[in-house]
Structure formats: structure tokens, C-alpha cells
KEKE-3310 file (N, C-alpha, C; in steps of 0.2 Angstrom, whole numbers, plus 5000, padded with zeros to 4 digits):
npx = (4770:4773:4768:4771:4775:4763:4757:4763:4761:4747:4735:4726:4720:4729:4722:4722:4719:4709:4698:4690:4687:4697:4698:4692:4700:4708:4709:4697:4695:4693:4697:4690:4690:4703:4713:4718:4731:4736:4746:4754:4751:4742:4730:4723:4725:4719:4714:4711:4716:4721:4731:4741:4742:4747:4750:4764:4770:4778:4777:4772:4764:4771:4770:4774:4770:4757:4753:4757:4746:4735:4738:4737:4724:4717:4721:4717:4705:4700:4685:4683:4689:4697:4699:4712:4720:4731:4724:4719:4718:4730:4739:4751:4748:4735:4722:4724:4725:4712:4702:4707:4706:4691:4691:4694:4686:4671:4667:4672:4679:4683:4691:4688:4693:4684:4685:4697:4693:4690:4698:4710:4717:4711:4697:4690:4686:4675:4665:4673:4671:4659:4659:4666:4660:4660:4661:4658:4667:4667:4672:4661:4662:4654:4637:4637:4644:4655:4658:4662:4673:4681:4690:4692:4699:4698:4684:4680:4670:4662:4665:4665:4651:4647:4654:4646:4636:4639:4641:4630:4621:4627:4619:4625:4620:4610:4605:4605:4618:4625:4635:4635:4643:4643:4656:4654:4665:4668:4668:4679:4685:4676:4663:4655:4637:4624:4625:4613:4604:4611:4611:4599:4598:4609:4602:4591:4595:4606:4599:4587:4595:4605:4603:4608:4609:4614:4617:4622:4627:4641:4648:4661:4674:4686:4701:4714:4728:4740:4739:4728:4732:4743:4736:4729:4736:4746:4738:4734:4723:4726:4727:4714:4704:4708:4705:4688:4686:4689:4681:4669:4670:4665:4660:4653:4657:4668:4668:4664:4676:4687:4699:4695:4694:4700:4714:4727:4736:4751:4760:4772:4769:4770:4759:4745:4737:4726:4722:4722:4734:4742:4746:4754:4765:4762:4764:4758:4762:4778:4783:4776:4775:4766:4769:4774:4760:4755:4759:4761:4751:4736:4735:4725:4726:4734:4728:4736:4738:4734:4734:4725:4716:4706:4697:4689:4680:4673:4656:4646:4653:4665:4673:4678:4666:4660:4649:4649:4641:4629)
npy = (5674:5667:5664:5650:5646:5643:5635:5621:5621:5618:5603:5603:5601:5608:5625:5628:5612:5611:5619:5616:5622:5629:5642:5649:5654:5666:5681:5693:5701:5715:5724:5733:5738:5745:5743:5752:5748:5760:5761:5753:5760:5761:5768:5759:5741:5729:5712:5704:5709:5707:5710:5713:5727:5742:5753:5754:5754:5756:5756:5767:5774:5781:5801:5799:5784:5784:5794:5786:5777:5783:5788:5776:5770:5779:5776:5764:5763:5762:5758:5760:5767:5759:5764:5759:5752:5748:5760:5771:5787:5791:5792:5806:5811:5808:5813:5821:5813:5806:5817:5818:5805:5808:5814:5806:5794:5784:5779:5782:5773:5773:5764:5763:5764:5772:5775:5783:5795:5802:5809:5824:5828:5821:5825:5832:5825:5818:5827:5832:5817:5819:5828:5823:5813:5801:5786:5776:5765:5753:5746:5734:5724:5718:5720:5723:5730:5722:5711:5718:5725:5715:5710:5724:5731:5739:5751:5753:5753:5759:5773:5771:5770:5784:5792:5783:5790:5803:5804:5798:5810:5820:5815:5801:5784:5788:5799:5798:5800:5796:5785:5773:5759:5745:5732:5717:5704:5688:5683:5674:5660:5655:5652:5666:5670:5671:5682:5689:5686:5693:5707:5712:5709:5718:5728:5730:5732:5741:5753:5753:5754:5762:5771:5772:5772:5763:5759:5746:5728:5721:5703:5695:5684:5679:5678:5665:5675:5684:5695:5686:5673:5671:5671:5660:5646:5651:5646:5633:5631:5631:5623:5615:5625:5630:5617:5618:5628:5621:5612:5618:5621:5631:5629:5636:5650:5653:5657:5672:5677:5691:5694:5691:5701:5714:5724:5725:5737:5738:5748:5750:5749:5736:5725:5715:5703:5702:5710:5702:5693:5703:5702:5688:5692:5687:5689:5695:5686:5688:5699:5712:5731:5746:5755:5749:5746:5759:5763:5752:5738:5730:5713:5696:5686:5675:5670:5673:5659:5653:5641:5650:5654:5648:5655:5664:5656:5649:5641:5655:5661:5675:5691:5708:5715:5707:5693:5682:5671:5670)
npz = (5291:5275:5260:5254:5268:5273:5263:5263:5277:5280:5278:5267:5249:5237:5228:5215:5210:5214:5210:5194:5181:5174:5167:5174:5182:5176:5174:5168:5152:5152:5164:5180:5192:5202:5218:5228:5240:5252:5263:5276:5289:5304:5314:5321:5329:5325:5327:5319:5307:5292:5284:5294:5299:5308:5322:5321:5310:5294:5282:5268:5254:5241:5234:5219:5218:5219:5207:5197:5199:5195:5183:5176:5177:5171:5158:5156:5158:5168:5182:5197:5209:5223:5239:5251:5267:5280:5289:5278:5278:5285:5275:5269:5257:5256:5255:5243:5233:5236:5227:5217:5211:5212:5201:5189:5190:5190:5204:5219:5233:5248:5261:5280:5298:5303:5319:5317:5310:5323:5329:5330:5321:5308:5309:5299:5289:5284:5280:5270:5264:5259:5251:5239:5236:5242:5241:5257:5265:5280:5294:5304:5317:5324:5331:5343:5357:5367:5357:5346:5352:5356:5346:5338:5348:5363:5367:5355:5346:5353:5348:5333:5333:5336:5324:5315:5316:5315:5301:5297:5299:5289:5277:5274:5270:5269:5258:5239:5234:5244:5249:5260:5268:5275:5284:5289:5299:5304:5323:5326:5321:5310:5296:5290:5295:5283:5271:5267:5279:5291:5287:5288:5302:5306:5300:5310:5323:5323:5321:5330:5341:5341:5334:5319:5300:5285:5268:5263:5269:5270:5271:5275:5273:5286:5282:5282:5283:5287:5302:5307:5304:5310:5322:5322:5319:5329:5341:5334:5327:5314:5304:5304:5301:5290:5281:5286:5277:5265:5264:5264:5249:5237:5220:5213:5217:5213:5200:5200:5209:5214:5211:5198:5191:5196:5199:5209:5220:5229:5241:5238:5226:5217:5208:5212:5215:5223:5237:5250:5242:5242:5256:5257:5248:5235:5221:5206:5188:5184:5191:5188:5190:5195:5187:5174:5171:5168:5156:5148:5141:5148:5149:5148:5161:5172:5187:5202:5215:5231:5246:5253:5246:5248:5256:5247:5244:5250:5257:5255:5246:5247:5245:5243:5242:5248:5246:5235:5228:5235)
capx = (4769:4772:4763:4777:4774:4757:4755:4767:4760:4740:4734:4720:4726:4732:4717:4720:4717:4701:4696:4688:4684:4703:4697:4688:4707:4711:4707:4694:4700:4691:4697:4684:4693:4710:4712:4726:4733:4740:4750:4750:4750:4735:4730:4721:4729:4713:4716:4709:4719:4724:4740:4745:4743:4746:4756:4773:4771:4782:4776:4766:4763:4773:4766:4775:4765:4748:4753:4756:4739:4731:4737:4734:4717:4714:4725:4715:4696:4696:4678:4681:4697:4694:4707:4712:4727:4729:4720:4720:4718:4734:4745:4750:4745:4726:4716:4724:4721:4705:4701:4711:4701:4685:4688:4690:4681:4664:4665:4676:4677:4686:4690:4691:4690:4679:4688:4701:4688:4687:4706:4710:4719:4705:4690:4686:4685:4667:4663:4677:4668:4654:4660:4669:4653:4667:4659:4660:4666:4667:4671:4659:4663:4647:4633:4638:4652:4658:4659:4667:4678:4686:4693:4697:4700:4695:4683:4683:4664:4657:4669:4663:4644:4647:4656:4642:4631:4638:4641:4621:4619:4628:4618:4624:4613:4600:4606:4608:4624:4631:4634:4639:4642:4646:4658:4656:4671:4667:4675:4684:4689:4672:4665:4651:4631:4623:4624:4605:4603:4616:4610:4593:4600:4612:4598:4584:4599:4611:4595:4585:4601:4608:4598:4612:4606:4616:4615:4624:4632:4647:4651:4670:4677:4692:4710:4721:4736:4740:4739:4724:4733:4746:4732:4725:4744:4749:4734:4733:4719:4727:4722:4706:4701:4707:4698:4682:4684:4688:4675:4664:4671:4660:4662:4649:4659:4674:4666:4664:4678:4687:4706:4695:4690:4703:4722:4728:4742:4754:4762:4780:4772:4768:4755:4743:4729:4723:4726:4726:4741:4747:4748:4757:4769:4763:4763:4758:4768:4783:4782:4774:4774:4762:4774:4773:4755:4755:4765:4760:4741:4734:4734:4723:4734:4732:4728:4742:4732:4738:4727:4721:4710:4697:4691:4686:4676:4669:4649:4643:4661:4668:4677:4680:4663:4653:4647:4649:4639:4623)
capy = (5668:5668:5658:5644:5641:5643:5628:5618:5619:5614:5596:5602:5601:5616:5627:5626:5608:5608:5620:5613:5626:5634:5649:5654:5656:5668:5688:5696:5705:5721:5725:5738:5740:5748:5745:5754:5749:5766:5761:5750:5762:5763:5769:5752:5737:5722:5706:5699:5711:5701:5714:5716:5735:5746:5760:5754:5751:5763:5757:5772:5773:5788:5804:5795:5779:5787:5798:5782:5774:5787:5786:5769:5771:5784:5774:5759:5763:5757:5761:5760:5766:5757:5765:5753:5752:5753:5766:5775:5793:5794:5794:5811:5814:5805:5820:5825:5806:5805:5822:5818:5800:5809:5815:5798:5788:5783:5777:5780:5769:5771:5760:5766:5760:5776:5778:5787:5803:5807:5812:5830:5830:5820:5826:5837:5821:5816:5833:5832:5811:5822:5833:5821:5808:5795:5777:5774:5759:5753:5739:5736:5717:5716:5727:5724:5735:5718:5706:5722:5729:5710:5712:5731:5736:5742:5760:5757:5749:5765:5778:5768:5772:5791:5792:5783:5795:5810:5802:5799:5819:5822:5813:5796:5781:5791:5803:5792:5800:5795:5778:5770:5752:5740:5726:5709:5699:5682:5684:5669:5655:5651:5656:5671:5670:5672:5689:5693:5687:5698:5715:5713:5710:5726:5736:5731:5733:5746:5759:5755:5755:5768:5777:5772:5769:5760:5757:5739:5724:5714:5698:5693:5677:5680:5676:5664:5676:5689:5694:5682:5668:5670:5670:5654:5644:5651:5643:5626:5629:5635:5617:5615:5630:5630:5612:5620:5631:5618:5608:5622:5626:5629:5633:5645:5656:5654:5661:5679:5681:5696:5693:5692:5709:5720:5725:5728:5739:5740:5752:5750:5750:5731:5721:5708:5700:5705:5713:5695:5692:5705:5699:5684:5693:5684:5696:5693:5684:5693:5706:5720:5735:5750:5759:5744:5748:5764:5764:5747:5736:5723:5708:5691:5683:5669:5673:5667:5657:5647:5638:5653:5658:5643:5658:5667:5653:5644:5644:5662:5665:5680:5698:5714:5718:5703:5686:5681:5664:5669)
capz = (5287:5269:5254:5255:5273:5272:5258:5269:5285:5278:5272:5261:5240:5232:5225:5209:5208:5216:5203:5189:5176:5174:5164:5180:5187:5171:5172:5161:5148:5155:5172:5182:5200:5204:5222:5229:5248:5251:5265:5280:5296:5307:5324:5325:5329:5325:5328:5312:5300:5287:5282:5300:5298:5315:5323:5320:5302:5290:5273:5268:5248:5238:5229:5214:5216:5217:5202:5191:5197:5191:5175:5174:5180:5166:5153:5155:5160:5176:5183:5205:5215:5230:5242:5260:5271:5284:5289:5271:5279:5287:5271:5271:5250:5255:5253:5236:5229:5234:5223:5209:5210:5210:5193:5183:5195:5193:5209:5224:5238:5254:5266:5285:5301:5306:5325:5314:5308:5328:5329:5326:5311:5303:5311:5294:5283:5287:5276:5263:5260:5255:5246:5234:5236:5242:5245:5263:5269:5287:5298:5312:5315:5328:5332:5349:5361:5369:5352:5342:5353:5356:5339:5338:5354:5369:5366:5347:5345:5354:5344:5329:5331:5335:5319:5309:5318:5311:5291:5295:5299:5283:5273:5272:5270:5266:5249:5234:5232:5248:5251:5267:5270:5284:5281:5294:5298:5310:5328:5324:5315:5307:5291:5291:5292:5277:5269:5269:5285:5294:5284:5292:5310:5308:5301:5316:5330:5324:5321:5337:5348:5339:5326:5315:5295:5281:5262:5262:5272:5265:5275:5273:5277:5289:5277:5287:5282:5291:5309:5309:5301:5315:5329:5321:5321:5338:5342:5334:5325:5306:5299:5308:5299:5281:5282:5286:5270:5258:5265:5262:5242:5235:5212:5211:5219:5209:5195:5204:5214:5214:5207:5192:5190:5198:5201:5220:5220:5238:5244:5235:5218:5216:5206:5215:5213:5228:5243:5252:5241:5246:5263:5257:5244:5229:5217:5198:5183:5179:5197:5186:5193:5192:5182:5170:5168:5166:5150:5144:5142:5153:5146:5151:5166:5177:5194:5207:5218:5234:5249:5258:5243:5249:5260:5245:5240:5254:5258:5249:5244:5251:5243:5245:5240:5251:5248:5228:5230:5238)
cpx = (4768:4768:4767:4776:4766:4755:4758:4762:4751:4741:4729:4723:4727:4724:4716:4717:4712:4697:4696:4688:4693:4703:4695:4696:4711:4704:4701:4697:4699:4691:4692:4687:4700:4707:4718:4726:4738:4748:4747:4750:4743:4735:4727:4725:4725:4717:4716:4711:4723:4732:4744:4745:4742:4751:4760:4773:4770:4779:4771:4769:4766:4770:4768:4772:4760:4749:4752:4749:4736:4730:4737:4728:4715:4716:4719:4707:4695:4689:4679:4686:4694:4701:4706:4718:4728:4725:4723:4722:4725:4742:4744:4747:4736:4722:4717:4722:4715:4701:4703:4709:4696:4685:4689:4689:4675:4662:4671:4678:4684:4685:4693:4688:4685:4682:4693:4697:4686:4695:4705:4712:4715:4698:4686:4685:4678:4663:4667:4674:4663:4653:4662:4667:4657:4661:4662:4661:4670:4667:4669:4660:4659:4644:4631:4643:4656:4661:4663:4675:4684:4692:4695:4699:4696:4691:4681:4676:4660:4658:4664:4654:4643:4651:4651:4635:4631:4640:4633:4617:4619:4624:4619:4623:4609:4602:4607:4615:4630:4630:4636:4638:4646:4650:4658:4661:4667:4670:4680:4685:4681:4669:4657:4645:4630:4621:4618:4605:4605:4615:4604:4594:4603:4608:4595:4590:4602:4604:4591:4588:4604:4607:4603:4609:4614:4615:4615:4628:4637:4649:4656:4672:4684:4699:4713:4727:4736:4741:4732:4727:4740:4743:4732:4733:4746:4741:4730:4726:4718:4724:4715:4704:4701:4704:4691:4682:4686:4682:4669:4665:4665:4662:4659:4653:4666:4674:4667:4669:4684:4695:4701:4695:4694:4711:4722:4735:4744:4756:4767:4778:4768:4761:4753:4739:4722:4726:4727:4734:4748:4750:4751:4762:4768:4761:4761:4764:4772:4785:4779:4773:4768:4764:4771:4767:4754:4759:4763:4752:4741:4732:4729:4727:4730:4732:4733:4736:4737:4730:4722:4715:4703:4695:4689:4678:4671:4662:4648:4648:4659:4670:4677:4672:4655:4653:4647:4644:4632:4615)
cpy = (5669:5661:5650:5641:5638:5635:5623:5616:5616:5608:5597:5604:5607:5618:5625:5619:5607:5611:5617:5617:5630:5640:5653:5657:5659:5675:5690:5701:5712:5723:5732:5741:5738:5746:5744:5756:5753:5767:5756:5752:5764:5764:5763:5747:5728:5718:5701:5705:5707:5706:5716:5723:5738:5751:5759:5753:5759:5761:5763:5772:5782:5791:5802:5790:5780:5788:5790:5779:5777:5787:5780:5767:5774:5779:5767:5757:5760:5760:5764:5762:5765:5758:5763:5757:5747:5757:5772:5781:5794:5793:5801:5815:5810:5809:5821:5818:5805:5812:5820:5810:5802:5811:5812:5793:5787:5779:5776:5778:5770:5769:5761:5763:5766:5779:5783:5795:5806:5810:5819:5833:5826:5821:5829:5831:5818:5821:5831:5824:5814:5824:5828:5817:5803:5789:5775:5766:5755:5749:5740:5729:5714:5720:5727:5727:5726:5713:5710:5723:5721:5711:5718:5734:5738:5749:5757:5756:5757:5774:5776:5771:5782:5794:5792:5787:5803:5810:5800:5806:5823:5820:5806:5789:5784:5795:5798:5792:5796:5791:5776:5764:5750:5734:5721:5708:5696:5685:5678:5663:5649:5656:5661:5669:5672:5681:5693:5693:5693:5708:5716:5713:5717:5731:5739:5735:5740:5754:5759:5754:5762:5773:5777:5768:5768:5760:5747:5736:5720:5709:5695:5690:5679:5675:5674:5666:5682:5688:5689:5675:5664:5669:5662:5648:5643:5646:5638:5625:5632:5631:5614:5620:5632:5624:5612:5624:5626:5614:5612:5625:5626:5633:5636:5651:5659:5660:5670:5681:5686:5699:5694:5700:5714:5718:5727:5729:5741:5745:5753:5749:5743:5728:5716:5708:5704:5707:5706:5693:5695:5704:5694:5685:5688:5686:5692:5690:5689:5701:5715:5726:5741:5757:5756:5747:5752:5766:5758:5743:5731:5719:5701:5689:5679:5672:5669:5665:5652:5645:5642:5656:5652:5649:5661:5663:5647:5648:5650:5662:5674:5686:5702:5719:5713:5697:5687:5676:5663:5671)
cpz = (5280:5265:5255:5262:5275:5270:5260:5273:5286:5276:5267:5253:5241:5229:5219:5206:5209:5211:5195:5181:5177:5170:5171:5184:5182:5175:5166:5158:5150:5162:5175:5190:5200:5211:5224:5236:5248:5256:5273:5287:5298:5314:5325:5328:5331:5324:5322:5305:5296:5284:5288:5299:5308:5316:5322:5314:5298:5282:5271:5256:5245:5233:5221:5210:5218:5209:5196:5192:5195:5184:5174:5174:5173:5159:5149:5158:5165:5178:5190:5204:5219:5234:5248:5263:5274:5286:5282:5272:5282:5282:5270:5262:5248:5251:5243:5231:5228:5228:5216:5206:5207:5203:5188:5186:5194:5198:5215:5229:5243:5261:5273:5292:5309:5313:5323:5312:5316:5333:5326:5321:5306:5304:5305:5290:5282:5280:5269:5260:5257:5251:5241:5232:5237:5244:5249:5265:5275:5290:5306:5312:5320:5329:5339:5353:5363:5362:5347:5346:5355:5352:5337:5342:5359:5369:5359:5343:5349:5348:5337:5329:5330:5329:5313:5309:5314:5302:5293:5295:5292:5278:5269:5276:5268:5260:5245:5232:5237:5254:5255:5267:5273:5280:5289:5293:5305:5317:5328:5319:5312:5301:5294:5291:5287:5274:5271:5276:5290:5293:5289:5299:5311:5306:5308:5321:5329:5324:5328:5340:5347:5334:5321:5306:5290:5275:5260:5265:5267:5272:5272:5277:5280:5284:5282:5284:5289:5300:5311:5307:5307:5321:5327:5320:5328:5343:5341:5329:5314:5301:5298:5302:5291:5280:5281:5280:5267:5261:5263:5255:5240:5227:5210:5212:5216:5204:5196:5211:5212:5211:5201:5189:5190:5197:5207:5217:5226:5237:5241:5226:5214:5212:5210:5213:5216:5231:5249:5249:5241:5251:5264:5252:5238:5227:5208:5195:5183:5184:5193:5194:5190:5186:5177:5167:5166:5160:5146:5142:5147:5148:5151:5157:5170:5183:5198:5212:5224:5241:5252:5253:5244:5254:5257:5242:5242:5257:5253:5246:5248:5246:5245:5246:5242:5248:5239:5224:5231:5235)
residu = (UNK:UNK:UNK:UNK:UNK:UNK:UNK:UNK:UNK:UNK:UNK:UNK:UNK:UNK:UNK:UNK:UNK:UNK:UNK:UNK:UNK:UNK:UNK:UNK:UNK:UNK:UNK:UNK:UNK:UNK:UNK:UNK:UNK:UNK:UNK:UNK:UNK:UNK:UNK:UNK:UNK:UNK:UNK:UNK:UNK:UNK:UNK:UNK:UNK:UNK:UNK:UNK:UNK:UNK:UNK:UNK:UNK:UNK:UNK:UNK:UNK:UNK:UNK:UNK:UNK:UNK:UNK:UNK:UNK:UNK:UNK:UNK:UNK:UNK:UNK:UNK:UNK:UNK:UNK:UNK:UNK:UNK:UNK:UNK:UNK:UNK:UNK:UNK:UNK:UNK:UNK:UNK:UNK:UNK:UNK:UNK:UNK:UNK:UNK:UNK:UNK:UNK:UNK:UNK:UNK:UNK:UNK:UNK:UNK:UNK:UNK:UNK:UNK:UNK:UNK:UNK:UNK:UNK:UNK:UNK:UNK:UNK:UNK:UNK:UNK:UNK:UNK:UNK:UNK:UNK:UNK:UNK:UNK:UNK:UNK:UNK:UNK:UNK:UNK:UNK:UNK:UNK:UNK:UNK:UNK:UNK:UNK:UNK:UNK:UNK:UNK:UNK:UNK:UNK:UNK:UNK:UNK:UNK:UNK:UNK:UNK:UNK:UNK:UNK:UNK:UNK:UNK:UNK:UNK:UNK:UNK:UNK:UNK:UNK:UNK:UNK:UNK:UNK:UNK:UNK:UNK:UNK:UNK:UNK:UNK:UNK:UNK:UNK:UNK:UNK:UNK:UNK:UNK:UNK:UNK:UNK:UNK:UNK:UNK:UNK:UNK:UNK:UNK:UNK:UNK:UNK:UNK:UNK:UNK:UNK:UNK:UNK:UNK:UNK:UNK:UNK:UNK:UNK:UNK:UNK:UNK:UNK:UNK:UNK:UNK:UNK:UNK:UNK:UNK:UNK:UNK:UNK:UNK:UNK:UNK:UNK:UNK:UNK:UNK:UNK:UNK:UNK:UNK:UNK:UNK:UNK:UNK:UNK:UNK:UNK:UNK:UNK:UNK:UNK:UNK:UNK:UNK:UNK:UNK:UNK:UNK:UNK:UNK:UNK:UNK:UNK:UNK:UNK:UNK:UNK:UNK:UNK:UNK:UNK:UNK:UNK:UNK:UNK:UNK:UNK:UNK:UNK:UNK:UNK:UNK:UNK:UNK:UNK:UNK:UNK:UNK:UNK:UNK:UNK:UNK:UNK:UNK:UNK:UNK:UNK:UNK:UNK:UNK:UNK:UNK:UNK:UNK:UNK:UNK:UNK:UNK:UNK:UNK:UNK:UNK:UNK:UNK:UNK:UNK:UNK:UNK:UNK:UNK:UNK:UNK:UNK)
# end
């Protein structure tokens, strides 16, 4: 489902109209986070991925286009590379990225869905996050085997804890260096508990169940695009549910969300906002690409905006990075 059918097939306005503050739906002039979806094959195949990523899928991101985000990275002072996917780790140039991140990153963040480090071609990666001091980030989308594994699978809620068992051996959660954090997503078509609350439930449970420790929870509102966007459709309840987030906007959260700050680069090269629009191909004014940047400046730009971002901005608001709002 693209943006077009998307904005179509709901009756709540268009976002921008309900924004009030229209600078808030403009870039700052000092962007801080590159975040570059390397490709979209995974051994998962979650129900609430918002980029439909899974084993059939051929997009994978070329040593080409790293090589330019890099220097655009460098060109333009970005601060974060926050690297996704898919599962990030089975682009076959990951490993050299994330190294050659480390050395103009103040901060490198990738995003994995942990069952993937008990595989044999990436069981070393757990050591190499260490080595690089990479920002863990991990989707347990309950701190139960039955409510997780609804949503990833069958197995992938117990793999998932033996995983964050041996990144807590190594030293993360606990070293300052080496950061590990949990991201929530709802198990369906509602929007999250309240940030605080949910960090304190995953500490108590996930340490006395599993001696499993953490640095920080993000709770993230499920995006109806994607392979959740098509559950909620196939299932009648796509309007029901954008509804419940406009009804929940809330313009605190406008202010702080995440298109302002960043650039999300896909797999072929492309400028977005985010990686949400990624998932719906609405790509920035003028289809820049990361070439473009890389040779050019970034300039202020209006955010492309269509109805699915009322889940950035309903209750806490929502990102890449947690609740904006709370």
C-alpha cells in the first residue's frame, strides 16, 4: 500500500492540516542523525514490520552507497549513524560500515533483531559490537515468550533473551561504553503504555526472569504502512486505527519528531525523511539522492508528510528514539 492509497482509503484530514505551527513541519538547519536502511533481507519475517523486510527480499544497499554516506556523514557533521534493515548484519559490506562509522561517529547505533547473532556466520558480532562500542538496539516487543513470539515468530522470544544474555557477559548495560536498549512495539492496533511505565515493568521482569539488564526502553507506536498496515486493512480495522491516533494527536509531539533532525537513506541510494516513508516511497522534494549530498549542502526542507505520521505524534508521540511527548 502506497501513500496515495493510504490517504484514500482513511477519513481523518491530512496531517498537515491539523498542524498548526507549520515551521514545526520544516528541518532544522543542523541535521544530527544519518540513518541508513542498508537493505531489506532478514531471517525474521515480524508481523508488525513496517518495511515488510524478510528472506525473500533482494534489496541489499551497495559498497557504493555506504561509501557516499560516509562522506556525507563527514561532509556535513552528522553526529549518529543509526544503521537498520532489515536485519542490518546480513549486508555483506556490514562489518566494514560499521568500522568506518566508528571513526566519524560520535555515536553508532545498530539496529538488530538479536536472533540473528545466534547464526553461525554472525555469532562473532556480539564481540565485534564491543569492540566498535556500537549502540545496541533490540526489539523485544514483550517480556513474555507467548506475547513476543505472536509477532516474531515461533522460538524467537527465547533466542532473544540468550542473546541479550551474552551482550550482558560482554559488558552491556552495565559499562558506560556499551549501550544496549530495548525498543516496545504494541501487539496490535493500539497505541503503547507510557514510556516510564514500561521501562520499569521490563527492568523488574526481564532481570528476575532472566537476569537480563538494560540501559533504555523506546516505546513505538506501530506505523500503519507496511506489513502492519496490510494486517490492519486485510483486517478491517485500517480506519478504526488511524482514527485512534488522530484522536490521540497530540502538538507537543510535533515539535520533537524525528524527520526534523535526520536523513534516512534506503537501499538504492534515496533521500527520506524517515524510514516510515520509506515504506511508503515518499521520498524528499526533488528525489535527492545520497550522491546529491555528498557533493552538495543540505538545505531547510519541508518534511513530506501524509496521514500515517499521526502515529508519530499520537499520546507520547512516538520515533526511532522513543516517546517525544512524555
Amino acid at each position: 500500500m502506497d501513500i496515495k492509497e493510504l490517504n484514500e482509503k482513511v477519513s481523518v484530514p491530512n496531517f498537515e492540516y491539523t498542524v498548526t505551527n507549520k515551521d514545526w513541519l520544516k528541518t532544522h538547519e543542523k541535521l544530527s542523525v544519518m540513518q541508513v536502511n542498508v537493505g531489506r533481507l532478514c531471517n525474521l519475517t515480524c508481523k508488525h514490520c513496517h518495511v515488510s523486510a524478510g528472506p525473500d527480499r533482494t534489496e541489499i544497499m551497495s559498497r557504493e552507497v555506504l561509501e557516499a554516506c560516509l562522506e556525507a556523514f563527514k561532509k556535513h557533521g552528522f553526529k549518529t549513524m543509526d544503521i537498520t534493515g532489515g536485519a542490518p548484519e546480513m549486508n555483506p559490506d556490514f562489518e566494514w560500515f560499521v568500522e568506518e562509522s566508528a571513526k566519524i561517529a560520535e555515536r553508532v547505533i545498530v539496529r538488530t533483531n538479536l536472533v540473528i547473532l545466534l547464526s553461525p556466520n554472525y555469532k562473532h558480532l556480539p564481540e565485534f559490537y564491543k569492540k566498535n562500542k556500537v549502540n545496541v538496539v533490540c526489539s523485544v516487543p514483550f517480556y513474555t515468550k507467548k506475547n513476543a513470539d505472536i509477532q516474531r515468530g515461533e522460538g524467537v522470544f527465547e533466542k532473544s533473551m540468550r542473546v541479550l544474555n551474552t551482550l550482558n557477559d560482554l559488558g552491556y548495560g552495565k559499562d558506560k561504553d556499551l549501550i544496549l536498549d530495548i525498543v516496545y512495539n504494541p501487539g496490535g492496533a493500539f497505541l503503547p503504555p507510557s514510556q516510564a511505565s514500561m521501562t520499569s515493568l521490563y527492568r523488574e521482569r526481564l532481570y528476575s526472569n532472566f537476569g537480563v539488564v538494560f540501559n533504555n526502553l523506546y516505546t513505538i507506536t506501530n506505523n500503519p504502512v507496511g506489513r502492519f498496515g496490510d494486517f490492519l486493512e486485510l483486517s478491517g480495522n485500517l480506519n478504526t486505527y488511524l482514527n485512534s491516533l488522530y484522536y490521540a494527536f497530540n502538538p507537543a509531539a510535533v515539535q520533537n519528531m524525528m524527520c526534523r533532525d535526520q536523513v534516512s537513506i534506503s537501499w538504492d541510494g534515496y533521500i527520506y525523511d524517515c524510514d516510515f516513508n520509506q515504506a511508503v516511497d515518499m521520498k524528499v522534494e526533488g528525489n535527492t539522492t545520497i550522491f546529491d549530498l555528498a557533493k552538495g549542502d543540505i538545505e531547510v526542507r519541508k518534511v513530506a508528510t501524509g496521514k500515517h505520521c499521526y502515529a508519530c505524534t499520537a499520546g507520547a508521540g512516538s520515533s526511532c528514539g522513543g516517546a517525544t511527548a512524555e
